[in-house]
C-alpha positions as CSV (number, residue, x, y, z in Angstrom):
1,X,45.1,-77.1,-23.5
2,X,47.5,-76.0,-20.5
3,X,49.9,-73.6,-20.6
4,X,52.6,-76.3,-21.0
5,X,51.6,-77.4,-24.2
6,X,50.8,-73.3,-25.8
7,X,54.6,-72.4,-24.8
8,X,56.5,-75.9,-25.0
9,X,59.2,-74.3,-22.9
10,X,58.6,-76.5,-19.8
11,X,61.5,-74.4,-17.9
12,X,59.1,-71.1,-17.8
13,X,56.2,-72.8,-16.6
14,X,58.2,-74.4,-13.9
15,X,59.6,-70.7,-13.2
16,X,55.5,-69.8,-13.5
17,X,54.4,-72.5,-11.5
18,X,57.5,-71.9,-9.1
19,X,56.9,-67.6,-8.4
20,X,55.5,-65.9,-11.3
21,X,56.9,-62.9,-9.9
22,X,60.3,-64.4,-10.7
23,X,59.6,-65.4,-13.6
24,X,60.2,-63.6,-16.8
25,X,56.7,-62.2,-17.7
26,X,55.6,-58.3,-19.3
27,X,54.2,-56.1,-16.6
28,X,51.1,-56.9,-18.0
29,X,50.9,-60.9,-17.4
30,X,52.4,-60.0,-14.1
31,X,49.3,-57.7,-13.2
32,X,47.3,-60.3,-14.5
33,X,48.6,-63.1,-12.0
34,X,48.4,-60.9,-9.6
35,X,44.9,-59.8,-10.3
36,X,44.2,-63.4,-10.5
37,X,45.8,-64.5,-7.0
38,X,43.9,-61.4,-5.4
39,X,40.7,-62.7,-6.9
40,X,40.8,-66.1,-6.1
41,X,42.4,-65.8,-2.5
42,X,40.7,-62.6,-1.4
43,X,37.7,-62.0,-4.0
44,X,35.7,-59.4,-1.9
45,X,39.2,-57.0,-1.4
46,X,39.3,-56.5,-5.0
47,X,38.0,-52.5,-5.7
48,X,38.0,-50.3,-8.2
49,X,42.0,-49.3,-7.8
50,X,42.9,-52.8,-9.1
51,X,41.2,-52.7,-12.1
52,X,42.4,-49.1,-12.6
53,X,45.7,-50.4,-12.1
54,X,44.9,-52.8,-15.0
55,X,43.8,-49.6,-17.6
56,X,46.7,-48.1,-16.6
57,X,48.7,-51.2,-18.0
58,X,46.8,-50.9,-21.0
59,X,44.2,-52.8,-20.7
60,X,40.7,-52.4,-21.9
61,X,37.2,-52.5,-19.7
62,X,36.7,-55.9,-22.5
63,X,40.3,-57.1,-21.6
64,X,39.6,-57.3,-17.9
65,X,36.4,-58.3,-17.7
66,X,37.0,-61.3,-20.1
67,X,40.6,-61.9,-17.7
68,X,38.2,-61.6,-14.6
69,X,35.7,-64.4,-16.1
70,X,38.6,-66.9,-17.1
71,X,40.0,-66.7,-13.8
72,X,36.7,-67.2,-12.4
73,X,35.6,-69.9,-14.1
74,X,38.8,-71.8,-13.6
75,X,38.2,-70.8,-9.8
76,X,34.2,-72.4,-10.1
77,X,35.1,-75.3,-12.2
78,X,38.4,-76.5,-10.3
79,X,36.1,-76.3,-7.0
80,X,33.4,-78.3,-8.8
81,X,35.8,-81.4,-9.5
82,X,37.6,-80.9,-6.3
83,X,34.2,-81.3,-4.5
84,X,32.5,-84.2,-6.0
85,X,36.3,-85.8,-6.4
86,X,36.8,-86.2,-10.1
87,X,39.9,-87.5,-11.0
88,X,42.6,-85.4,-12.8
89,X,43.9,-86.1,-16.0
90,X,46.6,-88.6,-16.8
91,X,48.9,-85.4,-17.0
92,X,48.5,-83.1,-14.2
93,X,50.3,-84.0,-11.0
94,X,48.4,-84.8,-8.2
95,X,49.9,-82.7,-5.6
96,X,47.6,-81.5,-3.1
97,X,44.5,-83.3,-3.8
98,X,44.0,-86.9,-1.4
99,X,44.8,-89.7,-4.3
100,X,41.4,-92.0,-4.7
């Protein structure tokens, strides 16, 4: 499931997928996206002020860590299929990735 079919409101994911930081999100959701662009772009810059920064927001040591392993995983397992070149699903666009 993506996050197109959880909200059916394909004019916020576009927004999302657009600038989340445009978008219409809780200060929460924005930390996370912004936690989760740090993480994936610049993994070893991520220090103990981030996460506090998360706590501070509200969210608990369980909250982040289980954030910080989605994000991961999604990370791990989109480099996996981009690696060994396995195609995408009828219903995600192909943009970026060299069409087999």
């Amino acid at each position: 499931m993506d996050l197109r079919a959880e909200v059916r409101d394909q004019e916020w994911v576009e927004q999302i997928k657009t600038d989340y930081r445009a978008a219409e999100l809780t200060d929460v959701d924005r930390a996370l996206c912004d936690h989760a662009i740090k993480l994936t772009r610049t993994p070893a810059a991520v220090d103990p002020s981030d996460l506090d920064h998360l706590r501070k927001l509200g969210l608990s040591d369980r909250a982040i860590h289980d954030a910080t392993q989605v994000i991961s995983f999604f990370n791990y397992i989109n480099r996996i299929a981009d690696g060994l070149g396995v195609d995408l699903e009828p219903e995600m666009p192909a943009a970026g990735r060299d069409p087999r």
